[in-house]
Backbone as ProteinMPNN parsed JSONL, in Angstrom:
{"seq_chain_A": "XXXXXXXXXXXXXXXXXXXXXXXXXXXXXXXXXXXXXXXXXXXXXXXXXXXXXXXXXXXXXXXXXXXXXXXXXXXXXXXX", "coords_chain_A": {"N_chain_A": [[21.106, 108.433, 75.163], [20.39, 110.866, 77.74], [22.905, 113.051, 79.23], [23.917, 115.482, 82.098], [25.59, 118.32, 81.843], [27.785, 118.403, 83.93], [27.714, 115.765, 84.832], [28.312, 114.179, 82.249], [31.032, 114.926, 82.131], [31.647, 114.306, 84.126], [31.88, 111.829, 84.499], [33.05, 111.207, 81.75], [34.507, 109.114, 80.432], [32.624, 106.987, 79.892], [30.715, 108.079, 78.668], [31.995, 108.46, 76.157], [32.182, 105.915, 75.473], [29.539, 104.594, 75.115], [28.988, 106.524, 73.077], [29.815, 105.708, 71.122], [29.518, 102.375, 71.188], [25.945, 102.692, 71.793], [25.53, 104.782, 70.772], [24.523, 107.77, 69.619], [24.953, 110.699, 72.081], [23.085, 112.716, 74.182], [24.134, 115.843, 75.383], [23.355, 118.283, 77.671], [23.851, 121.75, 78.567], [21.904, 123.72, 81.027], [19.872, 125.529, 78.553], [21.222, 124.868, 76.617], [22.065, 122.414, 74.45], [24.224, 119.49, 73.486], [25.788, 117.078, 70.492], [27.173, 113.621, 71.432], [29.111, 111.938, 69.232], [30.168, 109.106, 67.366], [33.109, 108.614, 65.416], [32.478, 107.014, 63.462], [29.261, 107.876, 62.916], [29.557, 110.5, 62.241], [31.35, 110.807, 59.889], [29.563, 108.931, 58.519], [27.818, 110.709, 57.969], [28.161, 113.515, 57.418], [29.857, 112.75, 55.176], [31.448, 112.49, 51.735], [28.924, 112.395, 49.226], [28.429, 110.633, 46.19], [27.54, 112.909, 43.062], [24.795, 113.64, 40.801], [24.701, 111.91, 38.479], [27.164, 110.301, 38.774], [25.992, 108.902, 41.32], [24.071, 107.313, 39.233], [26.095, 106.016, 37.359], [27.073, 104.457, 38.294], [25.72, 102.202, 38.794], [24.558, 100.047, 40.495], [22.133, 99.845, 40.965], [19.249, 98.502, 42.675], [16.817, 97.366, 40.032], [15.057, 95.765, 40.011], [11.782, 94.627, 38.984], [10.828, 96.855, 38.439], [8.674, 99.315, 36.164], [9.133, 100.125, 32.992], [7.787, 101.024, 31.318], [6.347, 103.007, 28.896], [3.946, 105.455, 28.941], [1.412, 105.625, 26.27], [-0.89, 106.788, 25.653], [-3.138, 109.404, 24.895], [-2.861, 112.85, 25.997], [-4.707, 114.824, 28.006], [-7.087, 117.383, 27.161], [-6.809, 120.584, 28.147], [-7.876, 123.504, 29.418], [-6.561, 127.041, 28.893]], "CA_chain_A": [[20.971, 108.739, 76.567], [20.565, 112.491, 78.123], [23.154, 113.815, 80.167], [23.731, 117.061, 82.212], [27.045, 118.465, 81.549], [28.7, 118.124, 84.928], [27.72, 114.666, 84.607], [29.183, 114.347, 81.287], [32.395, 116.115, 82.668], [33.019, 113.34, 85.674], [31.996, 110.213, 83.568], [33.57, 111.315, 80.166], [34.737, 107.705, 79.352], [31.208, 106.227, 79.829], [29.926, 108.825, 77.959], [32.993, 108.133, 74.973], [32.366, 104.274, 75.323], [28.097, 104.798, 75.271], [28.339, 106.887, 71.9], [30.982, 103.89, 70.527], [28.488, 101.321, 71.409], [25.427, 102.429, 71.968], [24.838, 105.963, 69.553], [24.805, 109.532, 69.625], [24.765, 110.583, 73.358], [22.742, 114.163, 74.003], [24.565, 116.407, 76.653], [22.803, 119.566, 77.814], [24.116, 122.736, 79.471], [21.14, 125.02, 80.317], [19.183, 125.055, 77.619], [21.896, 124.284, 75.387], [22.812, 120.987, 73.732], [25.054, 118.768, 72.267], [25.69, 115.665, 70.624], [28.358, 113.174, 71.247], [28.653, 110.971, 68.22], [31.177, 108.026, 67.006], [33.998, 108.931, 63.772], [31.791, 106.384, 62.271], [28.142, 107.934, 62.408], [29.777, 111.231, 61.726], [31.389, 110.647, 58.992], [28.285, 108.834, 57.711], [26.48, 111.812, 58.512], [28.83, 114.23, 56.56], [30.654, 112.157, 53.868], [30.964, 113.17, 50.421], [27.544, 111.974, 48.196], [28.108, 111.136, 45.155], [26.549, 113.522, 42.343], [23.829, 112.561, 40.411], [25.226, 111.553, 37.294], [27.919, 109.437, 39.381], [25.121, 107.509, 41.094], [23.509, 106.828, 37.996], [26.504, 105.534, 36.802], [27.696, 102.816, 39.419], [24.998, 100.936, 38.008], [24.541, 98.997, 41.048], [20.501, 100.077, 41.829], [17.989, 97.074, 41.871], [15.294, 98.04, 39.373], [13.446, 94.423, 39.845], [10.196, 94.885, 39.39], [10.211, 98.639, 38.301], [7.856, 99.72, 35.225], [9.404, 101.249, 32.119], [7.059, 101.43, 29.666], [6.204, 104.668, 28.155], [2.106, 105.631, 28.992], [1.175, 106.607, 25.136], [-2.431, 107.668, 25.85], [-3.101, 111.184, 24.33], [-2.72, 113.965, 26.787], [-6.015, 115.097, 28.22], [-7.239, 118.556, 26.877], [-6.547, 121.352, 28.98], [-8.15, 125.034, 28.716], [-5.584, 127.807, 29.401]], "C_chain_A": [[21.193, 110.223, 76.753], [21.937, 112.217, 78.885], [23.478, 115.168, 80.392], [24.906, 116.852, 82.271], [27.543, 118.083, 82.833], [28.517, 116.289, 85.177], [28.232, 113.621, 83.249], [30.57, 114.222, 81.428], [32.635, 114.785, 83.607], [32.635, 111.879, 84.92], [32.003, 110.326, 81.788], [33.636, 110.249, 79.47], [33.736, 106.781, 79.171], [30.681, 106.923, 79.522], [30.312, 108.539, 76.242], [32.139, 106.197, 74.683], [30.537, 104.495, 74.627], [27.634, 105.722, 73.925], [28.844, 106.149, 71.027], [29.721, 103.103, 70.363], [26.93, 101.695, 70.739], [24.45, 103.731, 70.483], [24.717, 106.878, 70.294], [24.327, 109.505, 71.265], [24.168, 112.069, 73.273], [23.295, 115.022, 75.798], [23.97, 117.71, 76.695], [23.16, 120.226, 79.13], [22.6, 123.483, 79.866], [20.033, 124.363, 79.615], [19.576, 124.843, 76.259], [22.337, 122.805, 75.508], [23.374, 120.487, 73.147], [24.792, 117.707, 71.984], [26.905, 114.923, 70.464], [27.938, 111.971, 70.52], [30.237, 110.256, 68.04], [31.922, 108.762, 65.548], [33.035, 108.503, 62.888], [30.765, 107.229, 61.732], [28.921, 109.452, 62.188], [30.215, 111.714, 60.392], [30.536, 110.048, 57.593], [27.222, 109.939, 56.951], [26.83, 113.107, 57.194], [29.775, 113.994, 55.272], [30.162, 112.828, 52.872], [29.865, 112.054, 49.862], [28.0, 112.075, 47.089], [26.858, 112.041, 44.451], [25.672, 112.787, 41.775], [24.182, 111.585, 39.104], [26.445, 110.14, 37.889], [27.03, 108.461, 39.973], [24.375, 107.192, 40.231], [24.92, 105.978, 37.396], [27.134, 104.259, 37.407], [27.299, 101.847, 39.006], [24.665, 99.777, 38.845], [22.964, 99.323, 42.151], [20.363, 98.747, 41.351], [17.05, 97.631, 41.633], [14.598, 97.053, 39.265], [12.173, 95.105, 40.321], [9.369, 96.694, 39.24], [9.46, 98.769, 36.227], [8.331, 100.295, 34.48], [9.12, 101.294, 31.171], [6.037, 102.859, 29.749], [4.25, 104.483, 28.358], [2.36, 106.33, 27.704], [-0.17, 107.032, 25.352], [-2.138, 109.079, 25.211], [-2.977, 111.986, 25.825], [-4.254, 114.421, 27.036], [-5.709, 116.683, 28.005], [-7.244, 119.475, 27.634], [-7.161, 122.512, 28.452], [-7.266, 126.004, 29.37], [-6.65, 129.182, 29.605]], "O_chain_A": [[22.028, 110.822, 76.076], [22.098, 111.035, 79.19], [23.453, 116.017, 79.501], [25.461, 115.797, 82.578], [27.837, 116.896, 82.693], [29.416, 115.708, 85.786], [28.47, 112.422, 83.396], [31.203, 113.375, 80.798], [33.764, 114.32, 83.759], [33.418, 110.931, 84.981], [31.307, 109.794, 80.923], [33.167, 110.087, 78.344], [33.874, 105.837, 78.394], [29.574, 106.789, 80.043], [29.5, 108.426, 75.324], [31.717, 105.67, 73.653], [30.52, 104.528, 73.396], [26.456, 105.816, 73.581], [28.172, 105.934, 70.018], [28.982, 103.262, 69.391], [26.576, 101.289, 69.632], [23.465, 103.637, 69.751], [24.791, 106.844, 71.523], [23.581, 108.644, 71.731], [24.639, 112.759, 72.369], [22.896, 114.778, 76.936], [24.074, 118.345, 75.646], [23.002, 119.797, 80.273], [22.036, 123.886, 78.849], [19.453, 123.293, 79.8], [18.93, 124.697, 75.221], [22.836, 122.225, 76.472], [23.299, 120.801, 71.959], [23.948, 117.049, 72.591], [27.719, 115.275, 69.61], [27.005, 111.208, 70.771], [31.267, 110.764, 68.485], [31.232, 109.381, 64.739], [32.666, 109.105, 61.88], [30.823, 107.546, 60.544], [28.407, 109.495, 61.07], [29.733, 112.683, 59.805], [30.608, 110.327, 56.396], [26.404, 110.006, 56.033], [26.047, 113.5, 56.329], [30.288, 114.859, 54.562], [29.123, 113.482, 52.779], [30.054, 110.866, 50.125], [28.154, 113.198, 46.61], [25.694, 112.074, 44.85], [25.554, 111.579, 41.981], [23.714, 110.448, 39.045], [26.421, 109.066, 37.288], [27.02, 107.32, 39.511], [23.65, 106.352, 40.766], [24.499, 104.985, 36.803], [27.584, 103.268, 36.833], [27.914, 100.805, 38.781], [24.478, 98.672, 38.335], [22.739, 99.163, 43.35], [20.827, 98.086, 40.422], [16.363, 98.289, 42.415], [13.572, 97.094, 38.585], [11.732, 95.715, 41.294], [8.358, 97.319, 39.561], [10.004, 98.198, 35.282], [8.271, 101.474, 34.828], [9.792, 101.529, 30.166], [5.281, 103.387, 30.565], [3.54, 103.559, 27.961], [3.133, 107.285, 27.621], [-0.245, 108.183, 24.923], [-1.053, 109.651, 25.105], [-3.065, 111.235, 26.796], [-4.993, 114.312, 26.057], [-4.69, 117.266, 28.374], [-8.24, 119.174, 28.293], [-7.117, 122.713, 27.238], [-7.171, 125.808, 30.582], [-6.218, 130.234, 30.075]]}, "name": "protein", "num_of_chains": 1, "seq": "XXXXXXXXXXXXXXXXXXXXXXXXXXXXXXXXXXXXXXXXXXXXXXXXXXXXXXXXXXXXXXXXXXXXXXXXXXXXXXXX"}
């Protein structure tokens, strides 16, 4: 949901409750903006990622149905 800051400003807790519930709320001064977001999706948003080597090692992808056989065909000739 938009709102304009002074509207923001006098219904703060239905603005708090409405990014709880409902998701990120966009408040705009102007032609500036914010966004009011939940601990949750923030922390989603910015959590640490594992590296790559760490998700590779969890070991908990589903590879059903993925292809891992080696194409041996020759290499097609190229002119440099």
């Amino acid at each position: 949901m938009k709102w304009k800051l002074a509207e923001a400003k006098n219904r703060f807790s239905e603005l708090v409750n409405k990014a709880l519930l409902e998701g990120p709320q966009l408040v705009s001064r102007r032609d500036e903006r914010v966004v009011v977001i939940s601990e949750h999706d923030y922390q989603h948003l910015t959590g640490e990622k594992p590296n790559f080597i760490e998700f590779l090692l969890r070991g908990n992808m589903d590879l059903e149905g993925v292809d891992f056989k080696r194409d041996r065909s020759l290499s097609r000739k190229t002119e440099l």
